[in-house]
ROROVEX-917365 format. One record per residue: residue in one letter; x, y, z of N, C-alpha, C in turn. Coordinates in nm, 4 decimals, padded with zeros to 6 digits. Last residue first. Example, Ala and Ser with C-alpha at 12.3 -4.5 7.8 and 13.67 -1.06 7.14 Angstrom:
2
{rec 'S'; {01.2850; -00.2250; 00.7080}; {01.3670; -00.1060; 00.7140}; {01.2900; 00.0030; 00.7870}} {rec 'A'; {01.3190; -00.5690; 00.7800}; {01.2300; -00.4500; 00.7800}; {01.3200; -00.3300; 00.7800}} 
***
This chain:
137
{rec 'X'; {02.3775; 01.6299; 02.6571}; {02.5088; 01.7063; 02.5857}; {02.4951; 01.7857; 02.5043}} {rec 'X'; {02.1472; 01.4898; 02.7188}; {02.2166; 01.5563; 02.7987}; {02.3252; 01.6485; 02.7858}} {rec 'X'; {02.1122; 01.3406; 02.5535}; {02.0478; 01.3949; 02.5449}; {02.1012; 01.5086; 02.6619}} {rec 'X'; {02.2726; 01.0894; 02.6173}; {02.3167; 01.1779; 02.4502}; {02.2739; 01.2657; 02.4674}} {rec 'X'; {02.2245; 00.9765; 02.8221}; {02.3320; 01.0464; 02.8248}; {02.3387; 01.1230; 02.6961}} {rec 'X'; {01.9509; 00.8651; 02.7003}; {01.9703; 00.9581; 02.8560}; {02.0949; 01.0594; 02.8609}} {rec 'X'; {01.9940; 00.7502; 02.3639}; {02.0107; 00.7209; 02.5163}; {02.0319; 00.8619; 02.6321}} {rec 'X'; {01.7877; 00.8031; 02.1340}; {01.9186; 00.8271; 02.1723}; {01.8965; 00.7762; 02.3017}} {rec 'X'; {01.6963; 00.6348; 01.8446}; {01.6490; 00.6417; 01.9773}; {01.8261; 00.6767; 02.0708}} {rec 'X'; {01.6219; 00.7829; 01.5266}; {01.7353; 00.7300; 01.6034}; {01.6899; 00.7225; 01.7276}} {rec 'X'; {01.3525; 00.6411; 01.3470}; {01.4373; 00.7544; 01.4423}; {01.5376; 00.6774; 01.5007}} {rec 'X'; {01.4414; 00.5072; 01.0299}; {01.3434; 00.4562; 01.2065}; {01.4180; 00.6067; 01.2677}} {rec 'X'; {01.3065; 00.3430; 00.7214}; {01.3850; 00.4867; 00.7545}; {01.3151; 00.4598; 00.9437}} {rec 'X'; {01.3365; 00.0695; 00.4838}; {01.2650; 00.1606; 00.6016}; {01.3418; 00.2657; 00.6735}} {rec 'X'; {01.2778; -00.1523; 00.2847}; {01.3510; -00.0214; 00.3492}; {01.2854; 00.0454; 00.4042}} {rec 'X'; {01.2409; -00.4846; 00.2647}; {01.1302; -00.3513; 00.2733}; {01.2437; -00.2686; 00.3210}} {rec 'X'; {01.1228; -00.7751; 00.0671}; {01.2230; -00.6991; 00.1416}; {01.2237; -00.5617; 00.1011}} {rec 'X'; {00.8647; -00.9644; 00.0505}; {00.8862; -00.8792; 00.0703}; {00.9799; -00.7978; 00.0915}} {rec 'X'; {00.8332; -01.3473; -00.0422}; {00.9358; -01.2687; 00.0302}; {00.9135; -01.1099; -00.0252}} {rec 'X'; {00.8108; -01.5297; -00.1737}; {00.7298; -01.5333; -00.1126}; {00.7479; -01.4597; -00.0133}} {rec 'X'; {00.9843; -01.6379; -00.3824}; {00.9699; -01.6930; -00.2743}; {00.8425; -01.7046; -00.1911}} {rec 'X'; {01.0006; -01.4017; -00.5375}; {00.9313; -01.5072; -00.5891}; {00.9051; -01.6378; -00.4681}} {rec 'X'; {01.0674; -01.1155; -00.3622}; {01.0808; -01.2736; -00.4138}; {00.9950; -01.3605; -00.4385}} {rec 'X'; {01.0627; -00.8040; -00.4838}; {00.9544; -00.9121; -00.4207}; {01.0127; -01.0172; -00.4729}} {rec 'X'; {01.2276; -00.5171; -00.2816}; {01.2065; -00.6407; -00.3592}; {01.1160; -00.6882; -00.3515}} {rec 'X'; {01.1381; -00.2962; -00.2448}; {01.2634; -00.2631; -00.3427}; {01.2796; -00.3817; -00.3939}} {rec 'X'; {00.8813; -00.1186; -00.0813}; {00.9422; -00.2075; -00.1165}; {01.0807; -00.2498; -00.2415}} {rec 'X'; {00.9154; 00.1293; 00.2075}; {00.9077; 00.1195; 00.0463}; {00.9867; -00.0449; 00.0042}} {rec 'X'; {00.8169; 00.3436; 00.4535}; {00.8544; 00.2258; 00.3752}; {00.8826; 00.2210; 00.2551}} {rec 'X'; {00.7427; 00.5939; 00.5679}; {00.8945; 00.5591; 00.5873}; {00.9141; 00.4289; 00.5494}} {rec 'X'; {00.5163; 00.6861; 00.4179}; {00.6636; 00.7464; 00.3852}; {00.7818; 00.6906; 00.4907}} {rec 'X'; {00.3195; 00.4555; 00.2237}; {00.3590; 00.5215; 00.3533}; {00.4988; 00.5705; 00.3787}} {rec 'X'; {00.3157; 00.3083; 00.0319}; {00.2688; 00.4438; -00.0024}; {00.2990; 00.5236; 00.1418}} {rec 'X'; {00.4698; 00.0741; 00.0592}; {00.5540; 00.1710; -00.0194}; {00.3972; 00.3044; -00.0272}} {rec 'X'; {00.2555; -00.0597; 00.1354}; {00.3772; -00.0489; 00.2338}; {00.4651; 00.0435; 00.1732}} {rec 'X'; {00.0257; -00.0366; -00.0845}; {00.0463; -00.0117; 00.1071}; {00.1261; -00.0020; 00.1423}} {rec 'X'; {00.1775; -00.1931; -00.2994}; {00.1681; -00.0646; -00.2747}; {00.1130; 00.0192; -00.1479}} {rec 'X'; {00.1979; -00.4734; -00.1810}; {00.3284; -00.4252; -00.2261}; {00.2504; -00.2235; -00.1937}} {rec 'X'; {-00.0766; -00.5719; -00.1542}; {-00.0024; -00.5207; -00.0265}; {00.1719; -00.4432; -00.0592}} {rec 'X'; {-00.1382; -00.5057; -00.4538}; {-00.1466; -00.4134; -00.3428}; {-00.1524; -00.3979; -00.2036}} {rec 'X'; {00.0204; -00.7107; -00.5012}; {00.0370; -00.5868; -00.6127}; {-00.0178; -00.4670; -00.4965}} {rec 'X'; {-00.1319; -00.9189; -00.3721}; {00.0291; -00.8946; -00.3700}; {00.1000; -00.7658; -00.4262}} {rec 'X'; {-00.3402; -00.8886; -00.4793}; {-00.3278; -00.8668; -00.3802}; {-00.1877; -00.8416; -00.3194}} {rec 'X'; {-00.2608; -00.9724; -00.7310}; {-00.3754; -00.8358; -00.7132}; {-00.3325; -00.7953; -00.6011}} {rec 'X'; {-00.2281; -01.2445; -00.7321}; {-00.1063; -01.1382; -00.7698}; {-00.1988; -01.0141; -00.7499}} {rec 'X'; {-00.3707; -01.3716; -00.4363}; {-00.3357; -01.3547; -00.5719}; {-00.2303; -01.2347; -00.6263}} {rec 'X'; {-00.2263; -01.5757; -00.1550}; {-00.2678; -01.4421; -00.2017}; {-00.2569; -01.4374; -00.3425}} {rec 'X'; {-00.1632; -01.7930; -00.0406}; {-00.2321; -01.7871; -00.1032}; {-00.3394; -01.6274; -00.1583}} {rec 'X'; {-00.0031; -01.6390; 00.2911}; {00.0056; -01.7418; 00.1905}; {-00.1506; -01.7324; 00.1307}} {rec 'X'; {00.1484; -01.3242; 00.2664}; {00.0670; -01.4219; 00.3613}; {00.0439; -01.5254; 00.1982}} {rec 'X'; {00.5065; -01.2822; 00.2554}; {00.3727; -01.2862; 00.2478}; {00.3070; -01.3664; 00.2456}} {rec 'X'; {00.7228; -01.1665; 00.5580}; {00.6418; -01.2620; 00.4621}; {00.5274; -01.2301; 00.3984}} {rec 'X'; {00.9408; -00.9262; 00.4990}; {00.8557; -00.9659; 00.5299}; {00.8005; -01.0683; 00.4650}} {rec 'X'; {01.2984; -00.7913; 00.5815}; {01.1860; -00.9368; 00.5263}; {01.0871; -00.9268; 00.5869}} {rec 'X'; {01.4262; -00.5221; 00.5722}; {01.3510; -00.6268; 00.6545}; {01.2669; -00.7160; 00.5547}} {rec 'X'; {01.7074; -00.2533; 00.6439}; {01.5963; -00.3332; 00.5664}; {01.5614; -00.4732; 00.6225}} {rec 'X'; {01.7109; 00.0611; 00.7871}; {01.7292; -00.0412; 00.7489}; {01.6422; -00.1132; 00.6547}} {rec 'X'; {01.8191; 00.3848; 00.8700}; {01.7644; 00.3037; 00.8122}; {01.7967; 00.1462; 00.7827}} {rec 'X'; {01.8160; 00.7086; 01.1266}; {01.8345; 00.5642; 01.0603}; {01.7608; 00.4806; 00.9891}} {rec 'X'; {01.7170; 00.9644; 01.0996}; {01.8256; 00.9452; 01.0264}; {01.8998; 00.8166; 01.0629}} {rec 'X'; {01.4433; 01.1491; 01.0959}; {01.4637; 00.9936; 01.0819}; {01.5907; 01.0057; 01.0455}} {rec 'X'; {01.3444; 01.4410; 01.2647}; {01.4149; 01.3787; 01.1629}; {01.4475; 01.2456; 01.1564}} {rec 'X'; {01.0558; 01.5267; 01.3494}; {01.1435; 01.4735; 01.3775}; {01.2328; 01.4044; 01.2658}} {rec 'X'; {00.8692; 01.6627; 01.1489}; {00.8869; 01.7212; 01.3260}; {01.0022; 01.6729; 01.4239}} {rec 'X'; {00.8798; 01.5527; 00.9314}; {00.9144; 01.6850; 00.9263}; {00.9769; 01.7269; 01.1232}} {rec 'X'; {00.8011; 01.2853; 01.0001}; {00.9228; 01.2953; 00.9497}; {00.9812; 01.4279; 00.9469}} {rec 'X'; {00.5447; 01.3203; 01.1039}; {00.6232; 01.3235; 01.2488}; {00.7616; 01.2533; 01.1601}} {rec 'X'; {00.4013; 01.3675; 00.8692}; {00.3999; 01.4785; 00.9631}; {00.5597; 01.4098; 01.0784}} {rec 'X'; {00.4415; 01.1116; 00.7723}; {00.4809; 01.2680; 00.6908}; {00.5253; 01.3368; 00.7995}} {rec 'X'; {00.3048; 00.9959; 00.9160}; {00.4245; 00.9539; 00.9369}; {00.5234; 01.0471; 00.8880}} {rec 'X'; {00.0427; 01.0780; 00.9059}; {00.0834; 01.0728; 01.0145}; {00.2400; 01.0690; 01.0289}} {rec 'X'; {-00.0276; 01.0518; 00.6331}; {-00.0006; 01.1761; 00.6718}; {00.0761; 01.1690; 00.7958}} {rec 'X'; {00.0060; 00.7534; 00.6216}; {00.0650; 00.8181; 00.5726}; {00.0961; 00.9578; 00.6291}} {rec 'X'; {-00.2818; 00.7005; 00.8030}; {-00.0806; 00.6571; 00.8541}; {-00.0033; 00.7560; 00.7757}} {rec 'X'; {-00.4550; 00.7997; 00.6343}; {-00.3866; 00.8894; 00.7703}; {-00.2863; 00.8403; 00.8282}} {rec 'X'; {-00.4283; 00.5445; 00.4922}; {-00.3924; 00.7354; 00.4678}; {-00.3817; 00.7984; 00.5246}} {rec 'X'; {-00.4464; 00.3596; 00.5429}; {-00.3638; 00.3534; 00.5433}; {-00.3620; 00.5396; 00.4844}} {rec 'X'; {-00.7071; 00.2203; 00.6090}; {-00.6278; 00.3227; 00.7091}; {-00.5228; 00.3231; 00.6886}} {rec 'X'; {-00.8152; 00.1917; 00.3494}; {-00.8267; 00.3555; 00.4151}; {-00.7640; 00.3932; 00.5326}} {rec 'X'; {-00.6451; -00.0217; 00.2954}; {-00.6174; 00.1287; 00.2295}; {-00.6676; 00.2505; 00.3170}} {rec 'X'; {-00.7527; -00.1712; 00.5012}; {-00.6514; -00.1317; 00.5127}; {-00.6083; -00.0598; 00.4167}} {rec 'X'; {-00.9787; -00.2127; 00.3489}; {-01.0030; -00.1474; 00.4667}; {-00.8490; -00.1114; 00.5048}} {rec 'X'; {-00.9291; -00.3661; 00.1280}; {-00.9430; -00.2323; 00.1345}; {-00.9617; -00.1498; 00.2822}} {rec 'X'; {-00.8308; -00.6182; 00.2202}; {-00.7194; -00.5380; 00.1816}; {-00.7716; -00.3721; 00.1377}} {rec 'X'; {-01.0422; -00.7167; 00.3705}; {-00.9711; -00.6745; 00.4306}; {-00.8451; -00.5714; 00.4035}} {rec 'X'; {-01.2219; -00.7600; 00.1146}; {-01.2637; -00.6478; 00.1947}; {-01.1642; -00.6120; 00.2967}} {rec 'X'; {-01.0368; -00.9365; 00.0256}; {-01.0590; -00.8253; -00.0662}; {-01.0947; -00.7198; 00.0479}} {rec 'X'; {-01.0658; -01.1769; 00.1656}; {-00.9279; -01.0914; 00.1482}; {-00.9478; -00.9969; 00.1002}} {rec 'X'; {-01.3096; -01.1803; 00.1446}; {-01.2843; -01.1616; 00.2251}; {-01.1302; -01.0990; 00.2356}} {rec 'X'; {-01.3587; -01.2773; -00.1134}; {-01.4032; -01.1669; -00.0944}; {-01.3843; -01.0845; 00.0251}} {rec 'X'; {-01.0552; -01.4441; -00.2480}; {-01.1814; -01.4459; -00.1422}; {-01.2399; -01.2696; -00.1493}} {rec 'X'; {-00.8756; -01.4619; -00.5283}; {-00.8608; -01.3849; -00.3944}; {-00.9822; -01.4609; -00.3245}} {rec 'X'; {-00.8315; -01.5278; -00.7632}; {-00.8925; -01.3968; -00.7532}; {-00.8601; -01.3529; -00.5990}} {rec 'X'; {-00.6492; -01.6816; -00.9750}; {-00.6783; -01.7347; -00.8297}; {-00.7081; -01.5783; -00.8237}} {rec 'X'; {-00.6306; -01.6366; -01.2967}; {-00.5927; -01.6928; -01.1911}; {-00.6505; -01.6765; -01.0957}} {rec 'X'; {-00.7083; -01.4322; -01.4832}; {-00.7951; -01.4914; -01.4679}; {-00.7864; -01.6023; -01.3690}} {rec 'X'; {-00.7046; -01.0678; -01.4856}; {-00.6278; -01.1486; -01.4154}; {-00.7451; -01.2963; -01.3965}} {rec 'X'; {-00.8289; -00.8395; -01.7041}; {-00.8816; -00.8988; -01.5619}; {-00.7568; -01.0374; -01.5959}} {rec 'X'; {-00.7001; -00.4792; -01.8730}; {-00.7370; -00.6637; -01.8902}; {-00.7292; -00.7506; -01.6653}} {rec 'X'; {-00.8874; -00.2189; -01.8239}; {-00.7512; -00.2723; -01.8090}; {-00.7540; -00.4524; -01.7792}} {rec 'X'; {-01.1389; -00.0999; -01.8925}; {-01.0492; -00.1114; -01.9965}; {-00.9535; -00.2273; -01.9555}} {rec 'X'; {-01.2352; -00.0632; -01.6093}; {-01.3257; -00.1793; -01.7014}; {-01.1911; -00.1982; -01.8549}} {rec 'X'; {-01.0393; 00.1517; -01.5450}; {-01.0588; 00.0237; -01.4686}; {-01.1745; -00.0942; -01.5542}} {rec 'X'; {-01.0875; 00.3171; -01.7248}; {-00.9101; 00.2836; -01.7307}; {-00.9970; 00.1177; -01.6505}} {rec 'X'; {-01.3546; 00.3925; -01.6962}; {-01.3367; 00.3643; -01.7919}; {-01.1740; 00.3234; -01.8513}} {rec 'X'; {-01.3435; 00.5480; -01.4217}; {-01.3828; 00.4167; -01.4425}; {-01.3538; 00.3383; -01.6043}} {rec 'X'; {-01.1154; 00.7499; -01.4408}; {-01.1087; 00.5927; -01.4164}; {-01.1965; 00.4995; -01.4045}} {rec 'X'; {-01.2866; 00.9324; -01.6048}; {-01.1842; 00.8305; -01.7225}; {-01.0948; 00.7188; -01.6083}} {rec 'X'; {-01.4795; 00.9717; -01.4152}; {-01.5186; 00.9154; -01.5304}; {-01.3812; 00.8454; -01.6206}} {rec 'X'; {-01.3279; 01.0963; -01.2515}; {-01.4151; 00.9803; -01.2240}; {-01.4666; 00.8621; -01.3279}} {rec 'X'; {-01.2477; 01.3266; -01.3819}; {-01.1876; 01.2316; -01.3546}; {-01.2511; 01.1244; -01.3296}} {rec 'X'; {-01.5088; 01.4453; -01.4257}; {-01.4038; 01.3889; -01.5127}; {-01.3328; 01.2628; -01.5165}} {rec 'X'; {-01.5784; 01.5048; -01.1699}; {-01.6663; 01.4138; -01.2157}; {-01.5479; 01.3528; -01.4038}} {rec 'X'; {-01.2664; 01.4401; -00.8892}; {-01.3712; 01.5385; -00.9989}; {-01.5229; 01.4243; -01.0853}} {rec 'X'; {-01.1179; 01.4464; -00.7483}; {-01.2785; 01.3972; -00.7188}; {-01.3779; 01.4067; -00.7828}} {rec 'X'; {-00.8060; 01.3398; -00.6959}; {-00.8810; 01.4351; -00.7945}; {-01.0168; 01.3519; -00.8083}} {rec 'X'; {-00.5925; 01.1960; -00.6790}; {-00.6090; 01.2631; -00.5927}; {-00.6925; 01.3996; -00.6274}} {rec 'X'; {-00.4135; 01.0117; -00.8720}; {-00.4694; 01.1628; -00.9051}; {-00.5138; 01.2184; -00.7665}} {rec 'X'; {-00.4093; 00.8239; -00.6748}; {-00.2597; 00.8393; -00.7193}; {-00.3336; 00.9678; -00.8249}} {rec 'X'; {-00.6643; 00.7155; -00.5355}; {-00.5205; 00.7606; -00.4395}; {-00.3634; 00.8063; -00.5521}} {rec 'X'; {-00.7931; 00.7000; -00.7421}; {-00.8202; 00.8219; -00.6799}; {-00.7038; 00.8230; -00.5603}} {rec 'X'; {-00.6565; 00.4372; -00.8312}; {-00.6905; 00.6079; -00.9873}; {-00.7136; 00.6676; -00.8526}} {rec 'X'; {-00.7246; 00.2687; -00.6122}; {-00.5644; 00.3292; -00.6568}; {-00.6002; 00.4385; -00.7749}} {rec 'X'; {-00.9623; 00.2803; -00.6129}; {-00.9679; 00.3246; -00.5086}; {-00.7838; 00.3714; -00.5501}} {rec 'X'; {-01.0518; 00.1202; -00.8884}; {-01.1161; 00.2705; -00.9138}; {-01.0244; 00.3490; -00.7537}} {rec 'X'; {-00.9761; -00.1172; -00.8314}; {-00.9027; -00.0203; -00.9355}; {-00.9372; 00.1592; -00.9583}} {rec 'X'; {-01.1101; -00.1675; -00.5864}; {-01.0026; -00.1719; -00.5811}; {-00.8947; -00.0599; -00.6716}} {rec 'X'; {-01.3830; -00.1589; -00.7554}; {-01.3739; -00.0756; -00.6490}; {-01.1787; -00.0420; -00.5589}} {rec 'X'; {-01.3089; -00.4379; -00.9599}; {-01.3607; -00.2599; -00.9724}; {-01.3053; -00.1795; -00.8800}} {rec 'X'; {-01.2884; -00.6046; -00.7625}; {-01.1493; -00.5643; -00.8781}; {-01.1975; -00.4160; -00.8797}} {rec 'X'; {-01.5240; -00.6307; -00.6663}; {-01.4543; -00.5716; -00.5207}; {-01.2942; -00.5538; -00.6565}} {rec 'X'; {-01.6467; -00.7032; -00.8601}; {-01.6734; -00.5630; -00.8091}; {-01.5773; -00.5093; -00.6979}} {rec 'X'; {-01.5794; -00.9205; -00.9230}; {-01.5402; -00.8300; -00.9755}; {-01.5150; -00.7097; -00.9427}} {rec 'X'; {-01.5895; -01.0893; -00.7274}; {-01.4591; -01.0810; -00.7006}; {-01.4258; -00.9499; -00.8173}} {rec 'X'; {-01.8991; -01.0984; -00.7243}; {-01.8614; -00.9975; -00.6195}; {-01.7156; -00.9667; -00.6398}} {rec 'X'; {-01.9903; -01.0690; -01.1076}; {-01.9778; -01.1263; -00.9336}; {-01.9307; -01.0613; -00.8541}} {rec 'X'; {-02.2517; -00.9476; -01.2751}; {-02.1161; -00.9350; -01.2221}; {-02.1091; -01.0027; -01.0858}} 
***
């Protein structure tokens, strides 16, 4: 096995345990066996380097999550907008599949488009920033 596999593997096996959220030896077992099952993408794989960067940004992308949970309960968000982002160039569809799910696993994003362009457009929820005088009344 080459490395662009293993880092597919470890990728497919890292979304089964962020979306069960279950450590079990069971479980473990029927994603590895979803992740060798589920047909390989034979186009442009990525670098191993994009790979290791796009997992490292899963893991910090879980305590963002909680983080953002937490300070949605403690503070209410009641503005929103939406935003283009680019995506970075020469990314495979893997990668695109899971910078799409990074930005939608964190609770004040979520993607709603992807242009074929090459284009991200992202909703987002922001606190309201009141001014000196609002706060005062």
């Amino acid at each position: 096995m080459d490395a662009n596999t293993v880092l597919n593997l470890i990728f497919r096996l890292t979304i089964w345990f962020l979306l069960t959220a279950d450590f079990s030896l069971p479980n473990m077992a029927i994603g590895l066996a979803i992740a060798l099952i589920l047909p390989r993408s034979r186009t442009f794989p990525g670098t191993a380097r994009d790979w290791l960067k796009s997992c490292a940004n899963v893991i910090k992308a879980i305590p963002q999550a909680y983080a953002e949970a937490i300070e949605i309960i403690l503070r209410p968000h009641d503005q929103e907008d939406f935003i283009r982002q680019k995506v970075k160039p020469g990314r495979s569809p893997l990668l695109v599949f899971l910078d799409i799910f990074l930005i939608t696993f964190t609770p004040k994003t979520i993607v709603v488009k992807y242009d074929e362009a090459g284009w991200y457009e992202i909703h987002r929820v922001k606190r309201h920033k009141r001014k000196p005088e609002e706060v005062r009344k």
